[in-house]
N, C-alpha and C positions, 0 to 999 in steps of 0.2 A: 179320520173324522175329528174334528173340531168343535167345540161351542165355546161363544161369547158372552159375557154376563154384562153387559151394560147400563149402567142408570138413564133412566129420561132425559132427555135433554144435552145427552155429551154424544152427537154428533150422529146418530139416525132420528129419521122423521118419521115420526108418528103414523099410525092410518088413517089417512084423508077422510076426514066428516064429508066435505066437500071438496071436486073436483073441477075446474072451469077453463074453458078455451076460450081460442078468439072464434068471432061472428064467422060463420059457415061461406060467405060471401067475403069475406077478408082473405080466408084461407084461401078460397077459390082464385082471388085476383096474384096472390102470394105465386103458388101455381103456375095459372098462368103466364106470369112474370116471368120464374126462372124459365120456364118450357119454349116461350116466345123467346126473349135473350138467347138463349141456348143455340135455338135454330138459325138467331139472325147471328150470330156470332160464328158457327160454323160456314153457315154460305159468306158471310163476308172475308171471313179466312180461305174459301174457296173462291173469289174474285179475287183475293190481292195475291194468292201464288199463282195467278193466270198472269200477272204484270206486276212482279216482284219490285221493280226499278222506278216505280212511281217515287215523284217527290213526297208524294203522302202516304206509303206503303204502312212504313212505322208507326203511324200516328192511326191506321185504319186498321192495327191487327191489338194495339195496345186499349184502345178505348173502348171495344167491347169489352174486355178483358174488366175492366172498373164496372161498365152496365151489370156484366155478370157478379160483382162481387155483392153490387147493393141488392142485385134479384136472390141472391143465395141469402143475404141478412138479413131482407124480409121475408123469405119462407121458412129462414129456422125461429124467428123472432114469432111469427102466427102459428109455430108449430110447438112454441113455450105453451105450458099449462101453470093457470094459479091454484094452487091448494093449503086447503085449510085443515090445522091438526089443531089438537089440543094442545099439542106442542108451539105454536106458532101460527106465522102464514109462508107459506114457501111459493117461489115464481122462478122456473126454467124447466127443465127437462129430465127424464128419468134418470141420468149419466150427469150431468150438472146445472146445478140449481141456488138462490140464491136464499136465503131463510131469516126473516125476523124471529126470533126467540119471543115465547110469549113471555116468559121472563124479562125482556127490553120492552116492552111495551105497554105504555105508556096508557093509550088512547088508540081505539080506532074511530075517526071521528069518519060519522056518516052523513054524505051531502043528495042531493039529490043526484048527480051526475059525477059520483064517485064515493071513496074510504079513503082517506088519509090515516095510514099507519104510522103513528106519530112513537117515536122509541125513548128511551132514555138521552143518550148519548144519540146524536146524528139529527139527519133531515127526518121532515115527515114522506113516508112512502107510499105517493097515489095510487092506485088503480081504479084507473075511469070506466064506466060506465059503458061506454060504446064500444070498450077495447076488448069487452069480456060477455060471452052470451051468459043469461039466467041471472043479471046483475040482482034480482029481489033475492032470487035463492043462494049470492052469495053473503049477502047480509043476514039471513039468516043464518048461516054456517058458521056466521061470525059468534051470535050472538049465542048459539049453540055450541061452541068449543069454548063458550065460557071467556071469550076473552071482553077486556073493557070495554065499551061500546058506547059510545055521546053522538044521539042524534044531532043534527043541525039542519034550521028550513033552507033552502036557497042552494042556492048552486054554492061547488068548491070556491077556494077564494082563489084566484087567476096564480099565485106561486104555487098552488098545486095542481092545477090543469096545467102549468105549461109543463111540465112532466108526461101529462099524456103525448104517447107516439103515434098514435090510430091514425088520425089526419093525415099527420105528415108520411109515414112509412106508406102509406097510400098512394101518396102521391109520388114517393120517390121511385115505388115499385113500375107507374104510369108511366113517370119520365123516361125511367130505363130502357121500359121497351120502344116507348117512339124516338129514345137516341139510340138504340141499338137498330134499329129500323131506318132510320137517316143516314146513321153512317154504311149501312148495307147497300142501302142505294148510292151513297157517293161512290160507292169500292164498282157500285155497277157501273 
C-alpha cells in the first residue's frame, strides 16, 4: 500500500461543485446512430459476401465502415461530461479529459447562449448553451467555484459559437445513418 501527497492543482481534479451532460435527446439520437449504422453496416456486409465480384463490392464494405466511425464520434463526444472544480473547468470523460486550470483563467465571460472560458495564454473556450442540459445551473457552478465571471447581454459573439458542435454533430450523426441506409440498399 501506497499514498500520494499532492499539491492542488499538479495534475488531479478537484471534486465537481457541478456536473453537466449533453441534452437527453442528443444522447438518444447519438444512440441511435451508432445502433442503426451498426445494423445497416452488418447487413450490407452480409449482401456484398452474397456477390463478392461486384464492380462496387469494395466501395460498399468500406463506406460504412467511415458512417460507423463518425456514429462512434458522436456517441463518445455526447457521452463527454463538463465539470466544474475549484480547481478549474474540465470537459471529456472519466479515463480522459481536457482541463482549463483556474489558474489560466482569465475570464469566464457569460452570454446568453453560452460561457466563453477565456485563458491566459490560447483561445477563448465556449460551451454553448444547447450543448449542455441545466445551462442556468452551470453558470452558477461557475460563479460558486469562485472563478472570474463577466456577465454580458446578447448572445456569444459568432467566433465563439462557431466552436459550438451541437448543430453540426447532429446532423452528421443523421447523415450517417441515411448513408449507411443508401448504401445497404445499393448492396441490395
Amino acid at each position: 500500500m501506497s499514498a500520494v501527497d499532492l499539491p492542488p492543482g499538479t495534475g488531479l481534479s478537484g471534486t465537481p461543485i457541478g456536473t453537466f451532460r449533453a441534452p437527453a435527446g442528443a444522447r438518444r439520437l447519438a444512440t441511435a446512430s451508432i445502433a442503426s449504422v451498426t445494423i445497416f453496416t452488418a447487413v450490407t456486409w452480409g449482401l456484398v459476401s452474397r456477390h463478392p465480384y461486384r464492380d462496387d463490392s469494395s466501395t460498399l464494405v468500406v463506406l460504412p465502415v467511415a458512417f460507423a466511425a463518425f456514429a462512434l464520434l458522436g456517441f463518445a463526444v455526447r457521452r463527454a461530461r463538463v465539470a466544474i472544480t475549484r480547481d478549474g473547468v474540465r470537459w471529456g470523460w472519466a479515463a480522459l479529459g481536457f482541463q482549463q486550470p483556474a489558474s489560466r483563467i482569465v475570464w469566464a465571460h457569460v452570454y446568453s447562449d453560452g460561457v466563453a472560458v477565456e485563458a491566459r495564454r490560447g483561445s477563448k473556450w465556449f460551451i454553448a448553451a444547447r450543448d449542455w442540459e441545466r445551462f442556468d445551473a452551470l453558470v452558477r457552478q461557475l460563479r460558486r467555484a469562485e472563478l472570474p465571471v463577466k456577465d454580458h447581454s446578447g448572445t456569444a459573439p459568432v467566433r465563439q459559437r462557431l466552436q459550438s458542435y451541437g448543430r453540426f454533430l447532429d446532423g452528421l450523426l443523421v447523415a450517417s445513418m441515411l448513408a449507411a441506409l443508401a448504401v445497404m440498399l445499393v448492396a441490395a
